[in-house]
C-alpha positions in Angstrom: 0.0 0.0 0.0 2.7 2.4 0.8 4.4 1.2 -2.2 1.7 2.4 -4.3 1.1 5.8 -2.5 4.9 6.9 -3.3 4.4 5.2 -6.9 1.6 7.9 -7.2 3.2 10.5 -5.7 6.5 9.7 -8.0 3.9 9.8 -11.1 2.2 12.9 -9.9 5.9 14.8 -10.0 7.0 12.9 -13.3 4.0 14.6 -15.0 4.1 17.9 -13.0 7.8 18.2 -14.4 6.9 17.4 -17.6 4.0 20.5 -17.5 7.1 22.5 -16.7 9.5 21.2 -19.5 6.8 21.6 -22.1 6.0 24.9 -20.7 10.1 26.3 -20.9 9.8 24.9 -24.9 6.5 26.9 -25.4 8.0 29.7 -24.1 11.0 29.1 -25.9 9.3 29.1 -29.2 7.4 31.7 -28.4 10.3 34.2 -27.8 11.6 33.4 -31.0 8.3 33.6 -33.2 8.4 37.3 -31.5 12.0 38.3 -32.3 11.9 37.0 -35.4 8.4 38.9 -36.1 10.2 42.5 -34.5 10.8 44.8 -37.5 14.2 46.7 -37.0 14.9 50.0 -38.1 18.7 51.8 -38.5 18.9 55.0 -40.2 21.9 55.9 -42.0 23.2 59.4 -42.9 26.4 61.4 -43.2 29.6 59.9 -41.8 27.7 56.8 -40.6 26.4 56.4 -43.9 29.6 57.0 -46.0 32.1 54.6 -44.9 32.6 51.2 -44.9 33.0 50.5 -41.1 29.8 47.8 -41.8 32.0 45.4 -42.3 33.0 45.1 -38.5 30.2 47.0 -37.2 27.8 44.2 -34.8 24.8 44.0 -35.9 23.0 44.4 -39.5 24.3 47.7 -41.3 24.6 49.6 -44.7 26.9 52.2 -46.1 27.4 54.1 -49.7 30.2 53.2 -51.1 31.5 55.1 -54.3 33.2 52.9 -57.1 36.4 55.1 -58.6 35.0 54.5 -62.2 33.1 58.2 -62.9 32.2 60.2 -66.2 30.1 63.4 -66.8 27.7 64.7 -69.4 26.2 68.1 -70.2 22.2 68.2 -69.4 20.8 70.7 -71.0 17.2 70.5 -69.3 15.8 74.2 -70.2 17.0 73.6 -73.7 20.1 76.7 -73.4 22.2 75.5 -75.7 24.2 73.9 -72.7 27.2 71.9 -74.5 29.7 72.4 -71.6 29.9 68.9 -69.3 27.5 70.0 -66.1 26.6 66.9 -64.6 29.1 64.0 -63.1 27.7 59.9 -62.7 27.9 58.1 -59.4 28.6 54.5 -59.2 27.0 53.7 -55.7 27.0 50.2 -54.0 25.4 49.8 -50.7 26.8 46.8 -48.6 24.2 45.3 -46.8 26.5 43.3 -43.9 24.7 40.7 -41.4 27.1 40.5 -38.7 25.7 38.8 -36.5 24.9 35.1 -35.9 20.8 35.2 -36.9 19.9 34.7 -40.5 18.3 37.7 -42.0 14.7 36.9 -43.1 13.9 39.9 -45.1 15.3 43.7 -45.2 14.7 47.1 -47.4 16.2 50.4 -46.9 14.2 53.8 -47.7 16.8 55.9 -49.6 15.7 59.8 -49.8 17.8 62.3 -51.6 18.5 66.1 -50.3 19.5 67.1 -54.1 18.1 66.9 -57.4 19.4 63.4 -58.9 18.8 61.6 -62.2 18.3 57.7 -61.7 20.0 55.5 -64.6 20.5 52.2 -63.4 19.7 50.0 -60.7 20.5 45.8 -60.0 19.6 43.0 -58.4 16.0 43.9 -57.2 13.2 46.0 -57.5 12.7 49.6 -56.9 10.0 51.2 -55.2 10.4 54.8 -56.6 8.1 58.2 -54.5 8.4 60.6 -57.1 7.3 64.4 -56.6 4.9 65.1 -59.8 3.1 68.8 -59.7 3.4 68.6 -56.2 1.5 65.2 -55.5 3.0 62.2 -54.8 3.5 59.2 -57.7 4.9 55.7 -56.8 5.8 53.1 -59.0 7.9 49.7 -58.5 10.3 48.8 -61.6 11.0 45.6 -61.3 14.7 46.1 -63.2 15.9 49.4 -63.7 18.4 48.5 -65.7 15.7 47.4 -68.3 13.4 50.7 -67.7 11.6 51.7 -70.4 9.4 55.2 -70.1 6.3 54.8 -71.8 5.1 51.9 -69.2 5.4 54.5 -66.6 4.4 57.8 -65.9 7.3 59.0 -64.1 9.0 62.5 -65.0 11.8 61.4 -66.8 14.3 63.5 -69.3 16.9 61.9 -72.1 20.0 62.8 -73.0 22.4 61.0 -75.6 19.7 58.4 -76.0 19.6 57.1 -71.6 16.2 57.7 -70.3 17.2 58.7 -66.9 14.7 59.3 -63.8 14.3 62.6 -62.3 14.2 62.8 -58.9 13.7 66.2 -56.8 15.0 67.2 -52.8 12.8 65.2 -50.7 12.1 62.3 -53.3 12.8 58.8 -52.1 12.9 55.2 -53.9 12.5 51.5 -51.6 15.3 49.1 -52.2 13.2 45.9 -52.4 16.2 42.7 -52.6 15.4 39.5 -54.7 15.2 36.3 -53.7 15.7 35.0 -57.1 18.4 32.5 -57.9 20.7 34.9 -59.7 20.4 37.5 -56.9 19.6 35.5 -53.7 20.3 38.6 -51.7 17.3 37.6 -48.8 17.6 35.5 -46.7 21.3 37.0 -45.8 22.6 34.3 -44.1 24.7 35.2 -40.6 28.3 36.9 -41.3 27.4 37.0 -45.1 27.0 40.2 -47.2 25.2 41.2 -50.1 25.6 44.5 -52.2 23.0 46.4 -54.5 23.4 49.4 -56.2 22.6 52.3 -58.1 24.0 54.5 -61.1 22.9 57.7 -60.9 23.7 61.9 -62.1 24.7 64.7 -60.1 25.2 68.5 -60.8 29.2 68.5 -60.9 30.3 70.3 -57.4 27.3 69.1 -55.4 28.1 67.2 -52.2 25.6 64.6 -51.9 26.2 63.1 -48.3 23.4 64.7 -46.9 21.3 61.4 -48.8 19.0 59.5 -45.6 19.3 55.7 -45.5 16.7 54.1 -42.9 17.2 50.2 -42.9 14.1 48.2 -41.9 15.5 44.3 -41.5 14.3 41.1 -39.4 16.0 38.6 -38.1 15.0 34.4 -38.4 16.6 33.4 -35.1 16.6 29.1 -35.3 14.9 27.8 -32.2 18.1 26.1 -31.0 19.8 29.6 -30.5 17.4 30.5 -27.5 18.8 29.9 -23.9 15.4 28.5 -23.4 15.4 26.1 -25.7 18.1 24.6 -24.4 17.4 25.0 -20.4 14.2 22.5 -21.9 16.0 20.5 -23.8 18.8 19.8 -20.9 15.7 19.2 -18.6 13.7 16.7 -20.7 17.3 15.1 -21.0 17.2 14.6 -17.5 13.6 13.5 -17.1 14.0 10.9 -19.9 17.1 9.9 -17.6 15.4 10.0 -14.6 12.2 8.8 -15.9 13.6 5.6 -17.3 16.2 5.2 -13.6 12.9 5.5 -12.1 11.1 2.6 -14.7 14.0 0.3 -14.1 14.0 0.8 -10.1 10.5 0.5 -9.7 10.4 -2.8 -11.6 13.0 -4.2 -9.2 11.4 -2.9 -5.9 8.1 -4.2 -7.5 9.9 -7.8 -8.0 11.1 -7.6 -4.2 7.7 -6.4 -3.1 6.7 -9.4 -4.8 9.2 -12.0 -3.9 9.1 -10.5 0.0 5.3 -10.4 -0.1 5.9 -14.1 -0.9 8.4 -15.2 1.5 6.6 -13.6 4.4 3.6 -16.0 3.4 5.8 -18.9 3.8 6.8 -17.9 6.8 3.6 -16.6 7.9 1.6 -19.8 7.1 4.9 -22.2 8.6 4.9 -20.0 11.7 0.8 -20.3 12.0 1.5 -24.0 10.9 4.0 -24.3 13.6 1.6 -22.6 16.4 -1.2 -24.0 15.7 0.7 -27.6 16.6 1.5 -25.9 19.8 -2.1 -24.4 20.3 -3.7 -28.3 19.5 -2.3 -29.7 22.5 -4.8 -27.7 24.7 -8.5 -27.1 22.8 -8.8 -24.8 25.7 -5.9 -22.4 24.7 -7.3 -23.1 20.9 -6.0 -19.9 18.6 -4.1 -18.5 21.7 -1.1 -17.7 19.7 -3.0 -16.1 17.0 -4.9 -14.0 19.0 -2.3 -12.6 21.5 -0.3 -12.0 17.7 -3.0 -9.8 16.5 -3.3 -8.5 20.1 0.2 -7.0 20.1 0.3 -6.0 16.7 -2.6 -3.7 17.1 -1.0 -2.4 20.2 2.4 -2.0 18.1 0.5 0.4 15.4 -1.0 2.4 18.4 2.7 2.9 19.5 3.6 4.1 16.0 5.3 1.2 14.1 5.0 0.2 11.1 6.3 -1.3 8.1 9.2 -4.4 8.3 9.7 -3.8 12.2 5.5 -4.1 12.9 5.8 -7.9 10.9 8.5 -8.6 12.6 6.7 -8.0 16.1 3.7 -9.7 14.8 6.0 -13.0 13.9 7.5 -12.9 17.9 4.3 -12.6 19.5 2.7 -15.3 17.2 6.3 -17.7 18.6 5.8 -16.5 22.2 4.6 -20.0 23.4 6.2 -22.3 20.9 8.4 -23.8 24.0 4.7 -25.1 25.0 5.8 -28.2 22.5 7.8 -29.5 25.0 5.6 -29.7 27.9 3.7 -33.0 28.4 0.3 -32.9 27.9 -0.9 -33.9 31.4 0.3 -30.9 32.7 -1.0 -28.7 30.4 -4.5 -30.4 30.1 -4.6 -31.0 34.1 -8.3 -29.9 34.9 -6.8 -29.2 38.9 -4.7 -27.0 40.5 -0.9 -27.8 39.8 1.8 -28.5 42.1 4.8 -26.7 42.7 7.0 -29.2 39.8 4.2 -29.4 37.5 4.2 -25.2 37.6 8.4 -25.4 37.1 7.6 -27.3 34.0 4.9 -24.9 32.9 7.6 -22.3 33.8 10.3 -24.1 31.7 8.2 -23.4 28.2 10.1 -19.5 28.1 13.5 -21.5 28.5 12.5 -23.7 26.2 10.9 -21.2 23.3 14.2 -19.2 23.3 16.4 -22.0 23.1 13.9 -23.2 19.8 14.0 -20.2 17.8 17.4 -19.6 19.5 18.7 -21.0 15.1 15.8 -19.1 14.1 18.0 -16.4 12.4 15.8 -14.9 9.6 13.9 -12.7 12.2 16.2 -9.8 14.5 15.5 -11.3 18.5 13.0 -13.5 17.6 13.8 -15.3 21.2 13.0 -12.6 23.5 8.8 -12.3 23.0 9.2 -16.6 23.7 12.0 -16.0 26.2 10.3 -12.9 28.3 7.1 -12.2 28.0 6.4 -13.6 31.8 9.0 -11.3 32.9 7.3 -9.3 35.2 7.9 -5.0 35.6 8.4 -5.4 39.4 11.0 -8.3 38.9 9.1 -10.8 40.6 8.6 -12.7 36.8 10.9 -15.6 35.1 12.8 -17.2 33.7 15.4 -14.4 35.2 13.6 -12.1 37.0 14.4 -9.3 34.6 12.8 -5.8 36.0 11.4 -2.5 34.8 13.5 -1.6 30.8 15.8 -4.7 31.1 12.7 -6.8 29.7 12.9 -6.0 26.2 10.0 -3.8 25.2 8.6 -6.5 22.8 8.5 -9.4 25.5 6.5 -6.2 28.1 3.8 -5.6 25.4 3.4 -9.4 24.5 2.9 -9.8 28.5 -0.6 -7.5 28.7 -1.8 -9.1 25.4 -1.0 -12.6 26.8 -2.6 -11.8 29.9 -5.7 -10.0 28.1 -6.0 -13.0 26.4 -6.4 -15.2 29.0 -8.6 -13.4 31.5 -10.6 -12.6 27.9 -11.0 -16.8 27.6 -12.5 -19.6 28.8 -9.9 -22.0 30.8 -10.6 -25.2 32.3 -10.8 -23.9 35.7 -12.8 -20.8 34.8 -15.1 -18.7 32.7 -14.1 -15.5 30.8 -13.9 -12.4 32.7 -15.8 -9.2 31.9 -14.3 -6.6 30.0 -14.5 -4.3 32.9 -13.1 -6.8 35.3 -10.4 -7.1 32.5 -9.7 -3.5 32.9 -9.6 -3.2 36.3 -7.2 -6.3 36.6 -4.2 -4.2 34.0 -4.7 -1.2 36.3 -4.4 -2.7 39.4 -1.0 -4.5 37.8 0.5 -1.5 36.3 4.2 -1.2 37.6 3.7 -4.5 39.0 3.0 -7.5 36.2 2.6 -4.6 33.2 4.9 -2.0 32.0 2.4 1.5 32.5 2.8 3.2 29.6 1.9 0.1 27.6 -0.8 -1.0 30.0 -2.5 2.8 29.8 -1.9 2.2 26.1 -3.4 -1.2 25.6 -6.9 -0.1 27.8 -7.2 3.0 25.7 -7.3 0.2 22.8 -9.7 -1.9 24.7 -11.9 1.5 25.6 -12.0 2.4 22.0 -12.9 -0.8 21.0 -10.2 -1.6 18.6 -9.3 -4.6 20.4 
């Protein structure tokens, strides 16, 4: 039964634990479905924007990068006759660096422009262009601006030398949306990698254009194995699968010793009982004696607080107490007078006798002393020895009131049963004297209650 109650109690925290496991992973997963669903935004301008320090910066950064390779043109927008070079081209990449250890799922940067610019050329992917038109806004997305042909837009565009080129105005801005095709495969930017779009473009010659505004909107995909939570779960279900399967393999065994010692104690049990109950048929008058003055102290045992191996174990000594009975004669012990002085020596004999019986019985810890003792009495005036007081072992002074119980609660050959209240009165009046108190007090409060 107790076996059962800490199985339960084991299950109970095996599945409790388990709640808590599944609840770390949840949370886990959790945390990363809402970092990897945060939109982060850098902006980018002037010195930060103009250098290349991306490439050991932490975190996800861009910069404008001018390629040496330049050439210039004359524009002649308000048809002046203007012949004289005015404008210059810019080569422009913008390294996009993930340095950090997260893939990047997805990113775009907002590029705005401070100057009047002329857009020839674009790669990799599309641009989202806000163009200024007559004072209201016009966006378009070209997919490839290198391939950007006028009349399927309705931009504001001018030509020169036979390039179609994109005006932009102060305050006009374009998206840079990055491909995922094969060719480009610029998203997702794996961790530590790089990828670089860029632009062609015209400036008026003399212009300083690093007052351009980058803002870089990016998000990470963070794998699940990269969050401390994730791992804290999967180190604990490691150890519940290790525990769990310590605890399968251990219960199995105790469950085979419950088993196999539930067993054995029936053999002993039923050869002990088997054993008694020869003792108990050589007076019908004493018929069950053992048993009941067993059961007797056992009960009295629980009231006293044992339990467990140590409560069978006083159960087995009090069921033995009178097993030295087997070598009295039967005359003596079915005599229906008075008996004399050697007949009662050899009456007295049967404690001598039960010790030096179960004195090979090994199996059980001091199985001798409840056979050896138990008419030991507390004021010393018992035998074999004449033990007093706490030198009679405590098991032989509680066998004593359930022996004595027992036979003022039966019918002998020379007299009825008493009355429960005669019984009662006899243990007081013999406390200190043929009972140990405390057990005596404790054995009526049984008798009161009505558990024995």
């Amino acid at each position: 039964m107790v076996y059962f109650k800490e199985s339960n109690h084991a299950v109970i925290k095996f599945v409790a634990s388990l709640c808590i496991i599944i609840l770390l992973f949840v949370i886990s997963i959790f945390r990363i479905n809402k970092y990897n669903s945060t939109v982060h935004m850098e902006t980018f301008a002037g010195e930060k924007l103009f250098c290349e320090k991306n490439e050991t910066e932490k975190g996800c950064f861009v910069s404008a990068v001018p390629r040496d390779s330049t050439w210039t043109k004359a524009f002649d927008l308000n048809n002046e006759g203007i012949t004289e070079h005015n404008y210059q081209a810019y080569t422009y990449d913008f390294p996009v660096m993930n340095n950090t250890a997260d893939e990047i799922s997805n990113f775009k940067f907002k590029l705005t422009f401070d100057k009047e610019v002329f857009l020839k050329s674009a790669w990799n992917g599309m641009l989202e262009i806000h163009q200024s038109i007559k004072g209201k806004e016009h966006v378009e997305t070209v997919p490839d601006l290198r391939e950007f042909n006028a009349d399927d837009f309705s931009f504001d565009t001018v030509t020169f030398d036979g390039e179609t080129l994109i005006r932009m105005y102060p305050g006009d801005y374009l998206y840079y949306l990055p491909s995922s095709s094969e060719n480009a495969r610029e998203v997702p930017l794996e961790p530590h990698e790089g990828t670089i779009p860029g632009i062609i473009l015209y400036s008026h010659i003399g212009e300083n254009i690093d007052g351009w505004i980058l803002d870089l909107q990016f998000q990470y995909h963070r794998l699940l194995v990269r969050d401390v939570f994730f791992w804290i779960s999967a180190m604990a279900m490691f150890i519940w699968l290790i525990s769990l399967t310590i605890y399968a393999i251990t219960s199995a065994q105790i469950r085979k010793y419950k088993l196999r010692h539930e067993r054995d104690n029936e053999i002993i049990q039923e050869s002990i009982e088997t054993f008694t109950g020869f003792i108990d048929a050589k007076d019908p008058y004493t018929k069950g004696h053992s048993s009941r003055v067993a059961e007797y102290t056992r009960t009295l045992a629980i009231e006293m607080g044992y339990s467990g191996e140590e409560l069978e174990r006083i159960y087995y000594v009090a069921l033995l107490h009178d097993c030295g009975k087997i070598g009295v004669p039967d005359s003596i012990l079915k005599k229906p007078r008075q008996l004399d002085d050697e007949e009662f020596d050899v009456i007295k004999s049967h404690t001598i006798c039960g010790g030096e019986i179960l004195g090979n019985f090994k199996s059980l810890k001091n199985v001798g002393e409840g056979a050896l003792y138990h008419h030991e009495r507390y004021d010393g005036t018992g035998y074999p020895e004449g033990r007093a007081g706490e030198d009679i072992p405590l098991i032989a002074r509680m066998i004593c009131v359930a022996d004595a119980f027992d036979a003022m609660n039966t019918d002998r050959i020379y007299r009825n049963k008493l009355s429960q209240e005669k019984i009662i009165e006899e243990i007081e009046k013999n406390k200190g004297k043929q009972f140990d108190p405390k057990i005596a007090d404790v054995f009526m409060k049984l008798l009161k209650d009505g558990k024995i």
